[in-house]
C-alpha positions in Angstrom: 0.0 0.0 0.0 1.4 3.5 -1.2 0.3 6.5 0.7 0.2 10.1 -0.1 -0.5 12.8 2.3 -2.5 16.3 1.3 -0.8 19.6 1.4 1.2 21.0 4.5 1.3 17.7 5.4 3.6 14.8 5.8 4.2 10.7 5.7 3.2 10.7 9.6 -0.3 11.6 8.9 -1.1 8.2 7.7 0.7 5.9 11.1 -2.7 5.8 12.7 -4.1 4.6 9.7 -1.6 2.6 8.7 -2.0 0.7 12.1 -5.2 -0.4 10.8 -2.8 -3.1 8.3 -0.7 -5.2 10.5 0.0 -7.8 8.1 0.5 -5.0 4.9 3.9 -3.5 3.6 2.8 0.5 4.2 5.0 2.9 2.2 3.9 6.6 2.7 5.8 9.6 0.8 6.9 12.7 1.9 6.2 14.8 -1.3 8.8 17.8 -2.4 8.5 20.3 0.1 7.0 18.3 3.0 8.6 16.3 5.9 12.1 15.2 5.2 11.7 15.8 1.4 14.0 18.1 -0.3 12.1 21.4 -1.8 10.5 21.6 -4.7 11.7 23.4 -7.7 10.0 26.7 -9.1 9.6 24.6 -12.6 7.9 21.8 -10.6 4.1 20.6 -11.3 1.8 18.0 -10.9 3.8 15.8 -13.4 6.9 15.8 -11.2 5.2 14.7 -7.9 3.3 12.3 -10.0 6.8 11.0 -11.2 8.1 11.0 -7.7 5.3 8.4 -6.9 5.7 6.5 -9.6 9.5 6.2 -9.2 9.2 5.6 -5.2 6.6 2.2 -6.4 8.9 0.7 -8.7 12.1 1.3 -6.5 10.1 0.7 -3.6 7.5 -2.3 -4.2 8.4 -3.0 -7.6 5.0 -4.4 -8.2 1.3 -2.5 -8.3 0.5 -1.0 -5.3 -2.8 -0.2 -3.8 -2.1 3.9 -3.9 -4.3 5.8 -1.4 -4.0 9.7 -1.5 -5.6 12.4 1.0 -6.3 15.7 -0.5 -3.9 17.5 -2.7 -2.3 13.7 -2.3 -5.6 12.2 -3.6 -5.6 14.5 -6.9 -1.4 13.3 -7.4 -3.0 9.7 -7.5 -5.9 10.2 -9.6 -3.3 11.7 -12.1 -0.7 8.7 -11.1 -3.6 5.9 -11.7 -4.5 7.4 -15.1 -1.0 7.8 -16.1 0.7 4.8 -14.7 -1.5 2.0 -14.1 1.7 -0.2 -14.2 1.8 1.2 -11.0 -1.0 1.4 -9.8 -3.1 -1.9 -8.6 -6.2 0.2 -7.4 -6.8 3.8 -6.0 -8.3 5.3 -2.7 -9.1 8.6 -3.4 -9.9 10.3 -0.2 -11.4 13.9 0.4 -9.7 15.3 -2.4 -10.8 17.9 -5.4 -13.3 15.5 -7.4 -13.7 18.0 -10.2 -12.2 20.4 -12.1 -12.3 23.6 -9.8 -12.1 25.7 -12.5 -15.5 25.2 -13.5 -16.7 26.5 -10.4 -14.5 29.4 -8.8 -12.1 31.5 -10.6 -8.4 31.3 -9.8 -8.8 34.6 -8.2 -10.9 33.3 -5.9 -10.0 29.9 -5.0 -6.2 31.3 -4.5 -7.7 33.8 -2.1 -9.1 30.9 0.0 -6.9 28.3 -0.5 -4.0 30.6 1.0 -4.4 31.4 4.9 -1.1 32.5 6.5 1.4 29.6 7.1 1.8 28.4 10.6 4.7 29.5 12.4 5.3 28.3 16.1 7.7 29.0 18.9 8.1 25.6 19.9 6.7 22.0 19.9 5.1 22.8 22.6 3.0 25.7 20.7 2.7 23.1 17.4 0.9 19.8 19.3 -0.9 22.6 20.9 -2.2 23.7 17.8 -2.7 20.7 16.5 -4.5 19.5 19.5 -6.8 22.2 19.1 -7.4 21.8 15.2 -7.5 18.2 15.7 -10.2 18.2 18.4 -11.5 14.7 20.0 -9.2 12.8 17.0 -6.1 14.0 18.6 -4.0 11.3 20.9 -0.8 11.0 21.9 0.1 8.9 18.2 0.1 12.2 16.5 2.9 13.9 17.8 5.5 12.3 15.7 3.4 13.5 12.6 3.5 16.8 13.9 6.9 17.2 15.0 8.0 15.9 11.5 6.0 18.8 10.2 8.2 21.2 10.9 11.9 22.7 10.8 13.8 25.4 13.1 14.0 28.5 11.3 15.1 31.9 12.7 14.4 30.3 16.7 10.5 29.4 15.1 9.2 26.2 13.9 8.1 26.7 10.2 6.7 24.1 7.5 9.5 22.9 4.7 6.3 24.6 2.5 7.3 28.1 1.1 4.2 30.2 0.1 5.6 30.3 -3.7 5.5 26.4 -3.7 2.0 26.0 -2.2 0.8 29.0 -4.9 2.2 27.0 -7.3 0.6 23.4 -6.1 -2.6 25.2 -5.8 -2.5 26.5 -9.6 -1.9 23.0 -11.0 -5.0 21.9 -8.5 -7.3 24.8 -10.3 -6.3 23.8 -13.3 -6.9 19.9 -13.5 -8.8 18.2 -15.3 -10.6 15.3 -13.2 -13.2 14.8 -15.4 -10.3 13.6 -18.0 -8.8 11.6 -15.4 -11.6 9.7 -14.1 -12.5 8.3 -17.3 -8.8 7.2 -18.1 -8.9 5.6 -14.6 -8.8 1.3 -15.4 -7.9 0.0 -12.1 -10.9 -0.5 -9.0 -11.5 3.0 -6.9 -12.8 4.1 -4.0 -13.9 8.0 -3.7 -14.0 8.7 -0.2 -15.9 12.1 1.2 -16.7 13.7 4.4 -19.7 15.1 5.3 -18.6 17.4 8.2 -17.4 20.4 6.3 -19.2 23.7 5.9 -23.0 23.7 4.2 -21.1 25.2 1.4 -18.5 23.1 0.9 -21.0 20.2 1.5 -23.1 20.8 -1.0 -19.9 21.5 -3.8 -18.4 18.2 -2.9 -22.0 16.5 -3.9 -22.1 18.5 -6.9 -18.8 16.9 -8.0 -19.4 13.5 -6.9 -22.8 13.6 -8.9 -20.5 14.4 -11.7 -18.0 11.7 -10.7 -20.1 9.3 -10.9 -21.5 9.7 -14.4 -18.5 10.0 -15.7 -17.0 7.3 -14.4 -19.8 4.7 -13.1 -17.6 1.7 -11.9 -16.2 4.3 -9.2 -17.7 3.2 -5.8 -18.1 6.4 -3.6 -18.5 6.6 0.2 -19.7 9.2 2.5 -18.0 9.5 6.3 -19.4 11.5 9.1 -15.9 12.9 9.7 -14.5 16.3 8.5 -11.6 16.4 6.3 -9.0 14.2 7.6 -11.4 11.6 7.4 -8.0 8.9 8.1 -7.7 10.8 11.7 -11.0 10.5 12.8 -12.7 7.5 11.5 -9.6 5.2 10.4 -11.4 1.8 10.6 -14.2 2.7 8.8 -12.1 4.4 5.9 -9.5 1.0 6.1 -12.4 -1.3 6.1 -13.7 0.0 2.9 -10.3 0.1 1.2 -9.9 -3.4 2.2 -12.8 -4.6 0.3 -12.1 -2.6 -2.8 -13.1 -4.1 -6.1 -12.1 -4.3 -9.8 -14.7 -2.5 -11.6 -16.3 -4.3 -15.0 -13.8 -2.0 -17.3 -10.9 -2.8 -15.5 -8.3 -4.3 -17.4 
C-alpha cells in the first residue's frame, strides 16, 4: 500500500491509519516540500510529484500497489492511476478535489481561499498545541511524531518545509486539473471517499462533484464518512475497512 498525504502535510499523517494493516507492507511519501523531502523546484508541477510516486513504487514495491491519497495527495493519484497503471493496482481517493475547480471558482478566488497565512510556532510545545486544538477529540498522543516531522527550526520558530511560492504553485496545477479527463482514463478498482462534516457550502460543492464523478466514471464506488476532512484521523477503521474490500470494476483491465 502507497500512501500520499495532502498539502502541508507529511508521511506521519497516515501511522494511525496505517496501524489499521498489521500484516501489509505500508509505504507513505513525503512529497517535495514536506517532511524530510527536499524542496520543490520553481519549474515543478503536478507531473513531477506524480513521477516521484511512480518512481518511489517501482524502486520501492516493484509491483502495483494499492495507492491511497488524501487531499492535494488524492488528486497526485488520480493523475498517477490514469497515467501509470503499471503502477497502480487500485486507487483510494480520499477527500480530495473530485472535479475540475475551475468550473466552479475563478483562480482569483480559489487562490484567495486556499492561502491562509502559514503556521509558524515557537516551539513543539505551541505546534501539538495547535494541533491539539485543530485536531479536536481525533487527537492522541500517536500524532505527535506526525507533527513534530511537520516542521523545521528556522530563525528560533518552527516553520513548515512549504514556502508560500510552492504551495501557490501546487494550488495553480490543483485549479487547473482536469478530473473529469482523469476519471474516465482511470482502469484500475476506486474508491472515492468524502466527508460530510465540512461547511454547508462546501457540502453541497463536494456533492455536486461526486454527482458528476459518478456519471462520468460509473464503476467508481463512492462513500460518504461522518468525519471532516482528515477523514483517516477520525474515523480510520471505517475508511480501512472500505479500502480493504475494494473491487475491480467491470472496465478494468
Amino acid at each position: 500500500m502507497f500512501l500520499l498525504h495532502g498539502l502541508s502535510s507529511n508521511a506521519r499523517f497516515w501511522t494511525r491509519f496505517a496501524g489499521r494493516f498489521p500484516r501489509r507492507r505500508v509505504i507513505a511519501l513525503d512529497q517535495r516540500s514536506h517532511g524530510l523531502s527536499d524542496p520543490a523546484r520553481g519549474t515543478d508541477t503536478t507531473a513531477t510529484f506524480v513521477a516521484d510516486a511512480a518512481f518511489a513504487i517501482m524502486r520501492a514495491v516493484a509491483a502495483p500497489a494499492l495507492v491511497v491519497g488524501h487531499s492535494w495527495g488524492a488528486a497526485v493519484a488520480l493523475e498517477l492511476a490514469a497515467a501509470h497503471p503499471e503502477r497502480c493496482a487500485a486507487l483510494a481517493f480520499v477527500d480530495g478535489p473530485a472535479w475540475p475547480l475551475a468550473e466552479v471558482l475563478s483562480w482569483e478566488d480559489f487562490a484567495a481561499r486556499a492561502q491562509p497565512p502559514l503556521p509558524r510556532h515557537a516551539d513543539l510545545p505551541a505546534a501539538l498545541a495547535s494541533a491539539r486544538a485543530a485536531l479536536a477529540g481525533a487527537w492522541d498522543e500517536d500524532l505527535v511524531d506526525f507533527v513534530r516531522a511537520g516542521y523545521r527550526e528556522e530563525e528560533g520558530a518552527l516553520v513548515l518545509p512549504l514556502s508560500a511560492e510552492v504551495r501557490r504553485a501546487i494550488l495553480r496545477d490543483m485549479h487547473a486539473a482536469r478530473q473529469d479527463l482523469r476519471w474516465r482514463e482511470v482502469r484500475v478498482p476506486a474508491l472515492a471517499a468524502f466527508a460530510t462534516r465540512k461547511s454547508a457550502l462546501m457540502l453541497e460543492a463536494t456533492k455536486r462533484a461526486v454527482d458528476k464523478l459518478v456519471r462520468a466514471a460509473p464503476n467508481v464506488t463512492v462513500r460518504w464518512y461522518e468525519s471532516p476532512h482528515d477523514i483517516p484521523l477520525f474515523v480510520p477503521d471505517e475508511l480501512a475497512r472500505d479500502i480493504a474490500t475494494l473491487e475491480r470494476p467491470q472496465n478494468a483491465t
